[in-house]
Backbone as CSV, one residue per row, in Angstrom:
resi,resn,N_x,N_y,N_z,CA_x,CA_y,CA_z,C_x,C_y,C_z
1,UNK,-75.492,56.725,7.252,-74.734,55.769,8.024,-75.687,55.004,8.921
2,UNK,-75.562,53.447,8.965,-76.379,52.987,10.183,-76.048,53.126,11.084
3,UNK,-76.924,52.977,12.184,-76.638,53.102,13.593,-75.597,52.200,13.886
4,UNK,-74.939,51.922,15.038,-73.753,51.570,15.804,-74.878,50.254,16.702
5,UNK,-74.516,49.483,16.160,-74.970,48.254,17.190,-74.354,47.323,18.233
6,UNK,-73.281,47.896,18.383,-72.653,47.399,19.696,-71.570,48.272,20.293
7,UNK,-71.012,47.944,21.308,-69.623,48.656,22.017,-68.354,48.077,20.996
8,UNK,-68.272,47.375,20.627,-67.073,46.939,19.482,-66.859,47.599,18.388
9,UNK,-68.261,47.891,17.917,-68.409,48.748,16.495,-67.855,50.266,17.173
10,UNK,-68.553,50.538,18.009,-68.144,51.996,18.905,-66.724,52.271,19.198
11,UNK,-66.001,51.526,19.648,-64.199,51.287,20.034,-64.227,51.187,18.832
12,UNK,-63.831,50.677,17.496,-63.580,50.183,16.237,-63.987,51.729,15.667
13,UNK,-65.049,52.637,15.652,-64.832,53.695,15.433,-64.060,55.045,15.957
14,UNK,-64.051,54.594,16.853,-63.412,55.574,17.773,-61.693,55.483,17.415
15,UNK,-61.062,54.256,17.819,-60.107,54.134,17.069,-59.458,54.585,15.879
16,UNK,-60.258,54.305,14.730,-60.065,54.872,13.331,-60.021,56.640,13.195
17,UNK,-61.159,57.057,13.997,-60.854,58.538,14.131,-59.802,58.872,14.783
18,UNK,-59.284,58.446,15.476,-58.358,58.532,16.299,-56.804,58.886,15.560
19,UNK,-56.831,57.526,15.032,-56.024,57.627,13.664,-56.074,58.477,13.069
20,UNK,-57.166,58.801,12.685,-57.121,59.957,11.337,-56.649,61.082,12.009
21,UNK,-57.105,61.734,13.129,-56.588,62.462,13.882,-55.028,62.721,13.817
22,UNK,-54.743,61.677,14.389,-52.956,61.816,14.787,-52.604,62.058,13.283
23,UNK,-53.171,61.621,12.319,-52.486,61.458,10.946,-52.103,62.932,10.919
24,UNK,-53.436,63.725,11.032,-53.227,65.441,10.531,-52.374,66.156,11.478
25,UNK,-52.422,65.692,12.541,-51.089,66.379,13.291,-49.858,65.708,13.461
26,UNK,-49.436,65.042,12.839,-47.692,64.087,12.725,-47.123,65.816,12.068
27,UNK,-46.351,65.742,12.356,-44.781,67.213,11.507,-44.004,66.450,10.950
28,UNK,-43.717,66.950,10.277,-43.048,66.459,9.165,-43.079,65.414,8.293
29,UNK,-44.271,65.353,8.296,-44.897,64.730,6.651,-44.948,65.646,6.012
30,UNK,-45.711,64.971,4.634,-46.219,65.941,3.302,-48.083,66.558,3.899
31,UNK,-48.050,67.722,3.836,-49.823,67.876,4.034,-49.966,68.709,2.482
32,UNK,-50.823,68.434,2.073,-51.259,69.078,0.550,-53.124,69.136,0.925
33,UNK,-52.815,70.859,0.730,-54.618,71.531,1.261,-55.147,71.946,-0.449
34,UNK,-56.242,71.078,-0.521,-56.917,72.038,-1.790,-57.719,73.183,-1.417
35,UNK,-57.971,73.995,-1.915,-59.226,75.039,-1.522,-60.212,74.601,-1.889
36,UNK,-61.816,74.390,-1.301,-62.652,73.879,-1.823,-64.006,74.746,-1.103
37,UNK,-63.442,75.960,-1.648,-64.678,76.540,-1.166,-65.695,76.805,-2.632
38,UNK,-66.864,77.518,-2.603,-67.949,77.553,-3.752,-67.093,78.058,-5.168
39,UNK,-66.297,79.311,-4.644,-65.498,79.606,-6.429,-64.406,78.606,-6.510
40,UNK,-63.691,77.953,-6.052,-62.468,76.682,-6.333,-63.639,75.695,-6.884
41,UNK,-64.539,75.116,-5.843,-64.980,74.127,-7.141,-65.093,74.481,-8.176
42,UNK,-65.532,75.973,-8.993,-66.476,76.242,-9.786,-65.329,76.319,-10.577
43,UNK,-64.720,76.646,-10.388,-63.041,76.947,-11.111,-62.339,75.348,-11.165
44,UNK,-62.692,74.511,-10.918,-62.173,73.180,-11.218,-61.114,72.281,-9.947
45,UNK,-61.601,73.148,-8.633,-60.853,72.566,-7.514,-61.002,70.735,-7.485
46,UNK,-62.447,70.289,-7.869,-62.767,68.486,-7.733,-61.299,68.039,-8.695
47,UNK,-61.730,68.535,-9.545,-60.100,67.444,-10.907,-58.832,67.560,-10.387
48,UNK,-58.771,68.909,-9.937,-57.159,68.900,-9.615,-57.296,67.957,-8.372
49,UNK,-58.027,67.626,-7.120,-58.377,67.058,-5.806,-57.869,65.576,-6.573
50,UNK,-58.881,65.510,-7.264,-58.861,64.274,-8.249,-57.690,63.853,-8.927
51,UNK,-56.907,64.287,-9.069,-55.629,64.090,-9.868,-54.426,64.464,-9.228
52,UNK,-54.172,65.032,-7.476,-53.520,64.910,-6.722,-53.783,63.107,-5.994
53,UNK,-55.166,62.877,-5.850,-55.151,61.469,-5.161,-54.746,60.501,-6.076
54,UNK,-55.058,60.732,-7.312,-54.997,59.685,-8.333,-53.193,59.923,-8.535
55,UNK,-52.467,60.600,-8.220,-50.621,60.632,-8.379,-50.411,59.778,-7.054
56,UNK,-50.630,60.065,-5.873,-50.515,59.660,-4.866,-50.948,57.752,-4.741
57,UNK,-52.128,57.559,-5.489,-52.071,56.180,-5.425,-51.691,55.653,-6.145
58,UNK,-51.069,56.080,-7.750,-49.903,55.638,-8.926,-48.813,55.346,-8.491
59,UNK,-48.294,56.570,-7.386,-46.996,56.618,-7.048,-46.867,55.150,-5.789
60,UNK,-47.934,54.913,-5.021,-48.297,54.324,-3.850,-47.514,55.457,-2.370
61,UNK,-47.827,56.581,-2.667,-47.369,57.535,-1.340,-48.381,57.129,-0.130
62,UNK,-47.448,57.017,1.130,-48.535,56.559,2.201,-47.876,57.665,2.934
63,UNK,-47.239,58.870,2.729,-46.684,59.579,3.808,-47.476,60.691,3.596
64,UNK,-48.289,60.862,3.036,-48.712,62.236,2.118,-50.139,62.375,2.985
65,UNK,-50.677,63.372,2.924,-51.740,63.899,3.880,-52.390,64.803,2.905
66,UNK,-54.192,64.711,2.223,-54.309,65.291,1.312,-55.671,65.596,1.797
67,UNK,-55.759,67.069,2.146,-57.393,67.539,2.583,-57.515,69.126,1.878
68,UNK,-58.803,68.789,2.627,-59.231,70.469,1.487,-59.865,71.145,2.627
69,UNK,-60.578,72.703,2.439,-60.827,73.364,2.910,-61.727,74.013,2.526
70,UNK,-61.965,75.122,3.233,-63.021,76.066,2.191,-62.817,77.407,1.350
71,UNK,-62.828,78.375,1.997,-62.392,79.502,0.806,-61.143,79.924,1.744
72,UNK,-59.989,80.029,0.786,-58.812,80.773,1.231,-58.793,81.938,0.594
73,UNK,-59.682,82.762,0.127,-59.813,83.936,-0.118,-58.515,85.070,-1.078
74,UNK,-58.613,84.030,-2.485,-58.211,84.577,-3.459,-58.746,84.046,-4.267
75,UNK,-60.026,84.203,-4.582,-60.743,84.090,-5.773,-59.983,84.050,-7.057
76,UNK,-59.485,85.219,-7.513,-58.735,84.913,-9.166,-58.202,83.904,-9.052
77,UNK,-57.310,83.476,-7.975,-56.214,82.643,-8.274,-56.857,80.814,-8.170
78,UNK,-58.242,80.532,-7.747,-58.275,79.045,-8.016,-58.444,78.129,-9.321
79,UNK,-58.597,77.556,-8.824,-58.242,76.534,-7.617,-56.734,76.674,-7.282
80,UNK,-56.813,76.362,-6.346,-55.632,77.145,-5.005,-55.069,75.468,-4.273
81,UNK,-53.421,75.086,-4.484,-53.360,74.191,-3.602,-52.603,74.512,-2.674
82,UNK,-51.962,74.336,-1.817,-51.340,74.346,-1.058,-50.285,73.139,-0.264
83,UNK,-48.698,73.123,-0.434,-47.784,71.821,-0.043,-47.235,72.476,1.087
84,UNK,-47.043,71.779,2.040,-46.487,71.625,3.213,-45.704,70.524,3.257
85,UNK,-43.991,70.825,3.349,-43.427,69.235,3.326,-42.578,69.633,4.272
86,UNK,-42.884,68.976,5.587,-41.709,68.963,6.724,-41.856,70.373,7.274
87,UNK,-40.445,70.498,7.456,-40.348,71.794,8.165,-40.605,73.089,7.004
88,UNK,-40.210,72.667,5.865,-40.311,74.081,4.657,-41.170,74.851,4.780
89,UNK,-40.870,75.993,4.267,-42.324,77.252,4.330,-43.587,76.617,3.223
90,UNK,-44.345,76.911,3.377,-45.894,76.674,3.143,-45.568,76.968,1.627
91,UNK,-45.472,76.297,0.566,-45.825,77.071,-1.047,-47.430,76.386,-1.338
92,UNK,-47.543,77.780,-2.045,-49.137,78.094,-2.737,-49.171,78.036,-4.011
93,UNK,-49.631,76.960,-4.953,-49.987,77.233,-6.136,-51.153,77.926,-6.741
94,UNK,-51.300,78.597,-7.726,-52.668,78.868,-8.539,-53.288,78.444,-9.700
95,UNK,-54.319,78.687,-9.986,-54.619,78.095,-10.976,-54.364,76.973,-11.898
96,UNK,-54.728,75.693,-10.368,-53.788,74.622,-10.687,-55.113,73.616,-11.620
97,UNK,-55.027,73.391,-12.548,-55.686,72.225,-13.274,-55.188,70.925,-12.979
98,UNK,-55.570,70.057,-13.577,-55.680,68.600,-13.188,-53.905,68.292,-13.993
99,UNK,-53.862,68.779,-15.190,-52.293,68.670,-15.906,-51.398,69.106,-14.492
100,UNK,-51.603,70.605,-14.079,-51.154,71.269,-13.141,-50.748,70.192,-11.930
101,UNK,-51.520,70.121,-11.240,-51.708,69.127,-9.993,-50.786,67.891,-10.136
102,UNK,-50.995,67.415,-11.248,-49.795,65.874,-11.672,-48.625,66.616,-11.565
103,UNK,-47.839,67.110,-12.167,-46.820,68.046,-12.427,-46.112,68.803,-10.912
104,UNK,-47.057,69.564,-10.497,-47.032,70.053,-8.751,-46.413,68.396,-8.137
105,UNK,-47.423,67.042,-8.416,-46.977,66.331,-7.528,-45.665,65.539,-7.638
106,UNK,-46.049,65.765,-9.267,-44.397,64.498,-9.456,-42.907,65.609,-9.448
107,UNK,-43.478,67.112,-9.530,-41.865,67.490,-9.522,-41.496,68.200,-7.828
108,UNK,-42.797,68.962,-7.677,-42.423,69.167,-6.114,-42.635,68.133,-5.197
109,UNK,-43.538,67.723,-4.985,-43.779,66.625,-3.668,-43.343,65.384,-4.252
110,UNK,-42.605,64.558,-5.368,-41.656,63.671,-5.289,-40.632,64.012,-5.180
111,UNK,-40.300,64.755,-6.605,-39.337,65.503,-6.625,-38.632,66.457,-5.880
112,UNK,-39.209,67.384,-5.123,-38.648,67.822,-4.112,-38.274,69.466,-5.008
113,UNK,-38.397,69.800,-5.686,-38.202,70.927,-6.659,-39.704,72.028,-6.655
114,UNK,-39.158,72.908,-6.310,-41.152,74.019,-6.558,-41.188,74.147,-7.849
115,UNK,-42.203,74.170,-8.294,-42.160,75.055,-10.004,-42.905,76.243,-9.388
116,UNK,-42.012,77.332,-9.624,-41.673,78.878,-9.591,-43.417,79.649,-10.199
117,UNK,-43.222,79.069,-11.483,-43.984,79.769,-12.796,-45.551,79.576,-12.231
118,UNK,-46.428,78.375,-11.206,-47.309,77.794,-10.699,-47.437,78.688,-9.530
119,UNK,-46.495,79.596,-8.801,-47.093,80.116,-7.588,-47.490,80.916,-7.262
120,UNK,-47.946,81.407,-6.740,-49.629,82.543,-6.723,-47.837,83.571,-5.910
121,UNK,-47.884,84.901,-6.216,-46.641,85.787,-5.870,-47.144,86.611,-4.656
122,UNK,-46.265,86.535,-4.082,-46.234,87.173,-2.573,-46.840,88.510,-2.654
């Protein structure tokens, strides 16, 4: 990144973080966490990442909140996503592939429906 060459550029950044900020703490949006620690990538966490953003800008979703993390510590089960919509309890998918991830987005987070058969079991 270059350096910051004035107080405008500085406010103008500051701002934008700012934003991004409030974005991750608004309630009751959609937040969708990938796991992206060393075994999720290795296990294919980038495609599914990749093919949650790529539904989201097909669909044009601007309510949706899509970050990753590092190891959530269930190895067998990655890549590992995780939907948060509103007030609902937290569902966890596993072994979500890039097919997976489209599917997760267009039937639960449009649709509003979990698929059952996708979730890592209590």
């Amino acid at each position: 990144m270059a350096g910051i060459k004035s107080l405008e550029e500085l406010k103008r950044l500051k701002e934008e973080a700012l934003a991004k900020r409030q974005a991750r703490t608004t309630t009751g949006g959609i937040q969708i966490t990938v796991g992206m620690g060393t075994c999720g990538i290795a296990a294919g966490a980038r495609e599914a990442m990749k093919a949650i953003l790529a539904v989201t800008e097909e669909e044009g979703l601007s309510d949706i909140i899509v970050r990753q993390t590092g190891c959530i510590g269930l190895c067998e089960w990655e890549p590992i996503v995780e939907v948060e919509i509103g007030d609902q309890p937290k569902v966890t998918y596993g072994k979500v592939t890039p097919e997976r991830a489209r599917q997760i987005m267009k039937e639960h987070v449009i649709g509003g429906k979990e698929i059952p058969e996708f979730k890592i079991p209590a």
